[in-house]
Steps between C-alpha positions, in 0.01 A plus 500: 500500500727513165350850484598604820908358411499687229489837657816388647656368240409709207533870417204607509284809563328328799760320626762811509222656701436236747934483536502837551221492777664217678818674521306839619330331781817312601686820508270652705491278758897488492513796535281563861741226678716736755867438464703681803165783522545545078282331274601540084136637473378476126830445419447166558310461167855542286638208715244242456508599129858434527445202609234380272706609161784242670250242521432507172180702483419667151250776384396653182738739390249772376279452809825526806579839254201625496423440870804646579542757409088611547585377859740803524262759355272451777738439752682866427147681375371399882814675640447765309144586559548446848834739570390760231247741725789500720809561276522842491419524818787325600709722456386701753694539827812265489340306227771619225784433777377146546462470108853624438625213731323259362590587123874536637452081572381448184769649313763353743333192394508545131880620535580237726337177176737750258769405702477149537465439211801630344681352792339174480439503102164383568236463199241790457184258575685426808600809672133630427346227673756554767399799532136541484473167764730653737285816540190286446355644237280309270398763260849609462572118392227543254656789343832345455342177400350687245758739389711188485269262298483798244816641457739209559552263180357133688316741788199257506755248671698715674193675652450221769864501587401809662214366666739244693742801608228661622377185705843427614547846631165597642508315826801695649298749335242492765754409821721759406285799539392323825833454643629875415195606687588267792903655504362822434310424848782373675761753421297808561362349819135563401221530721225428347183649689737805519459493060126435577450783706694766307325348153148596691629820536635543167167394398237634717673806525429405903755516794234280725078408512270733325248686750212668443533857620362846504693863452325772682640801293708725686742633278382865378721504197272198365145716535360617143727237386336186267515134572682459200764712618497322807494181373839588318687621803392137685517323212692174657393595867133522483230358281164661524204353487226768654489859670240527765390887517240628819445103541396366172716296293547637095733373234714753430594640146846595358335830522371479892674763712577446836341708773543532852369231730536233198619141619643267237459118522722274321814234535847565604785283687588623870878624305314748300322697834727733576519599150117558498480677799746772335326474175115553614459435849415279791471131414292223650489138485138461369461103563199298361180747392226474319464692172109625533284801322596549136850312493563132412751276480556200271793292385515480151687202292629702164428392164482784284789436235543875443644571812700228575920604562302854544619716800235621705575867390459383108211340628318788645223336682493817777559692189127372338317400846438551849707192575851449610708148505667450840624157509650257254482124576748329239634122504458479876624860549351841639643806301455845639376647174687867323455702212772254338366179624450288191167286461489172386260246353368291786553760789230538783479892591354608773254821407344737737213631277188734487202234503363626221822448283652210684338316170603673209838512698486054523475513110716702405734297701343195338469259838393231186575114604390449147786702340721308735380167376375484130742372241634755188565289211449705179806780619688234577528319190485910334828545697695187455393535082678887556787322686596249279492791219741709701740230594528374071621871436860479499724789596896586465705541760848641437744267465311164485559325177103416519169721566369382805154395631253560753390171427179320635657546879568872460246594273206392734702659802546835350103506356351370871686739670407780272112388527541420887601844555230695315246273553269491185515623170176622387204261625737216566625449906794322493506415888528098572347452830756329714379192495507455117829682483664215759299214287611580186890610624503171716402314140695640309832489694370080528435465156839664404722338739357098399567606185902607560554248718367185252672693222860505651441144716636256200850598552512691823683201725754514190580792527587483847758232483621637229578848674199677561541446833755822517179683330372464872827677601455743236201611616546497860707735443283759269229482785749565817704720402297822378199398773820518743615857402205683489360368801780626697519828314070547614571421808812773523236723359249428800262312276254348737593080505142377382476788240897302398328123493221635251752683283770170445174271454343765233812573347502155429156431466461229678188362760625277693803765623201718543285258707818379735561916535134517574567257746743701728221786578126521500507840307490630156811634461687228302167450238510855491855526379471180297229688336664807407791406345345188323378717174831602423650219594342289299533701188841506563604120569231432152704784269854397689484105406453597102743755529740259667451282173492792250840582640667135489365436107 
């Protein structure tokens, strides 16, 4: 029993480990209890280690370091990996609008902590915990923590200072994104299965239900032409899938010409008809059919790395076989598939194959529930080694009085994203399944946040009564304001609504916004955004917090 005690009441390895566990699972659960429809998520975790560093609880220095901050590598290596295949991609259609907006809140931000504290004459520590909790950003506290704990004389102690700004701060953190979304509602008298349908649009490219139709071809100008030239001028309007030719059904080649008497089966929506009918000819709902003789059809899951944030033109599957994608089944939704429709890990396609190539075609999309489930442990400890390299190499920036650092938030970042995007180097796949990726990200985030919170606990309820309740105020302020303005300038600029909820909760990085914004509408759109403009969001609010110090020394 005396044993037991003692991993209470002495620092040791195991007891720091079984404090640190307590205060995990009690965060967790604080975190699922619904307050008004918002729960504080895995936020919850820095509270109860607030609360356990007031009661008194103690750890091992070396060990709530070292957790700490290893807590962080994963949790930013997981993001990382997981947005990288996409972040180029991203930029792709209004991806670099959305990102301008949400950098344009960031800096806001960053202006906005300059400001108060020259106004306020708050202490460095301070205004970068301000700052990073009221855009809740845990790396970005990391950064300053550790900009601060090496470049201030006493930073050790001042370091956790920051740690109770940034607690003070974060829960208006969290409501204020929410309640800009709620007056951004109110004043622009949103509808908001109006949003959903135009964001189905916007992403379908569909005006209404897919149908299965054939085009008997009419049009003379077409004749002698190829199905590659016709697949350019119905690009959006008409996805082909087979040409039936004195009544057998063939896969037809780039190179296939069209002849008189050909009909061509595929999916359109009803808007695009009258288009088609000018275009090749007379059109016909085809309804339910049976694909017989030499054609197949087979929905494919795909798994193949190499062709993942791919279009289907890069991909070239008509290009290298008598196949042709027709339909796109992602996250609930049915895309009508173009030569610019990007392909992502974990799509089902729908192919319309030859039978004797509907095989090859399956591999080469991959269709593995292997790839989608076995573990990759060797890149990732390859990539966080590279990242924790990158972020030690300091660099100058023009007018700071110090270089400044990646550090082992940014570092990580920069390298996942890098090997997210291409994918392997050499024989080494750097793709985390998604399950691993949300295990390790979920225990990382857990480890780091018990670790700030029982850090900064000791004196936190000091601090209050001694002032830091304005810090609250302080904050408050840094989140509404910039959310505020470019909300209302997105909207001005017809930015759809959801696509506006997943831009203020990435630009601030922050789940729970994201899950109440998920919460308005069953769609995509807000993760979507969130997604986009998370990369460079996150690189910013990580290199913005040290700068923010580096400029204040």
């Amino acid at each position: 029993m005396e044993d037991i005690l003692q991993l209470f009441t002495k620092e040791t390895t195991a007891g720091s480990l079984v404090i640190l566990a307590i205060i995990s699972i009690t965060g967790i659960l604080l975190g699922k209890i619904k307050i008004f429809n918002i729960k504080l998520g895995i936020a919850g975790v820095l509270f109860t280690g607030i609360i356990a560093g007031h009661l008194g609880a103690h750890v091992q220095h070396d060990v709530l370091h070292f957790i700490k901050e290893f807590g962080l590598i994963l949790f930013v290596y997981s993001i990382g990996i997981d947005i990288g295949p996409r972040f180029i991609a991203s930029f792709r259609n209004n991806g670099i609008t959305i990102n301008v907006l949400a950098s344009s809140i960031v800096l806001l931000g960053f202006l906005l902590a300059l400001s108060l504290k020259f106004i306020f004459n708050l202490d460095i520590e301070v205004i970068a915990g301000i700052l990073s909790g009221s855009v809740t950003n845990t790396p970005s506290l990391g950064a300053a923590q550790t900009v601060i704990s090496y470049q201030i004389p006493n930073g050790a102690e001042l370091a956790p200072v920051a740690g109770m700004a940034y607690a003070v701060a974060y829960p208006f953190g969290i409501l204020g994104i929410i309640l800009v979304m709620l007056l951004l509602k109110k004043m622009y008298r949103i509808s908001i299965p109006h949003e959903v349908e135009t964001y189905q649009k916007e992403l379908t490219g569909l005006n209404g239900a897919m149908h299965s139709i054939h085009v008997e071809v009419k049009n003379p100008l077409i004749l002698g032409k190829t199905i590659e030239f016709v697949r350019a001028s119905v690009d959006s309007e008409f996805v082909i899938s087979r040409l039936r030719r004195n009544g057998d059904f063939i896969i037809p080649s780039n190179n296939t010409t069209i002849e008189q008497g050909d009909i061509l089966y595929g999916v359109s929506t009803e808007d695009k008809y009258a288009a088609l009918e000018i275009k090749i000819g007379t059109v016909h709902k085809t309804g339910r059919i049976e694909i017989t003789g030499n054609l197949t059809m087979r929905h494919v899951l795909v798994t193949n790395r190499k062709i993942a944030g791919k279009t289907l033109q890069e991909i070239g599957i008509s290009e290298q076989y008598p196949a042709n994608i027709t339909r796109i089944f992602r996250a609930g939704n049915e895309i009508l598939p173009t030569s610019e429709t990007t392909v992502e890990f974990g799509d089902t396609v729908r192919v319309v194959a030859d039978r004797n190539s509907i095989d090859t075609v399956t591999k080469y999309l991959g269709n593995s529930q292997k790839s989608l489930s076995h573990p990759n442990l060797i890149p990732l400890f390859v990539g966080i080694c590279l990242g924790i390299i990158v972020g030690s190499i300091p660099f100058f920036i023009p007018g700071l009085p110090a270089p400044a650092k990646l550090g082992l938030a940014g570092g990580p970042l920069i390298i996942a994203l890098l090997l997210g995007h291409f994918g392997r180097i050499g024989s080494f796949d750097f793709y985390m399944t998604p399950g691993t990726n949300l295990f390790i990200r979920e225990l990382g985030i857990v480890l780091f946040l018990s670790c700030v919170g029982l850090g900064s606990g000791a004196h936190f309820w000091e601090s209050i009564l001694s002032g830091g309740y304005m810090w609250m105020l302080y904050g408050a302020i840094i989140t509404f304001v910039p959310i505020l303005i470019v909300g209302i300038i997105a909207r001005i600029m017809k930015i759809n609504y959801l696509t506006i909820c997943g831009v203020l909760a990435g630009s601030m990085t922050d789940p729970p916004a994201l899950e109440f914004a998920n919460s308005v509408a069953p769609v995509q759109a807000q993760s979507t955004a969130y997604a986009t403009v998370y990369p460079l969001t996150m690189f910013l609010r990580i290199l913005m917090a040290q700068i923010l110090v580096l400029v204040l020394l």
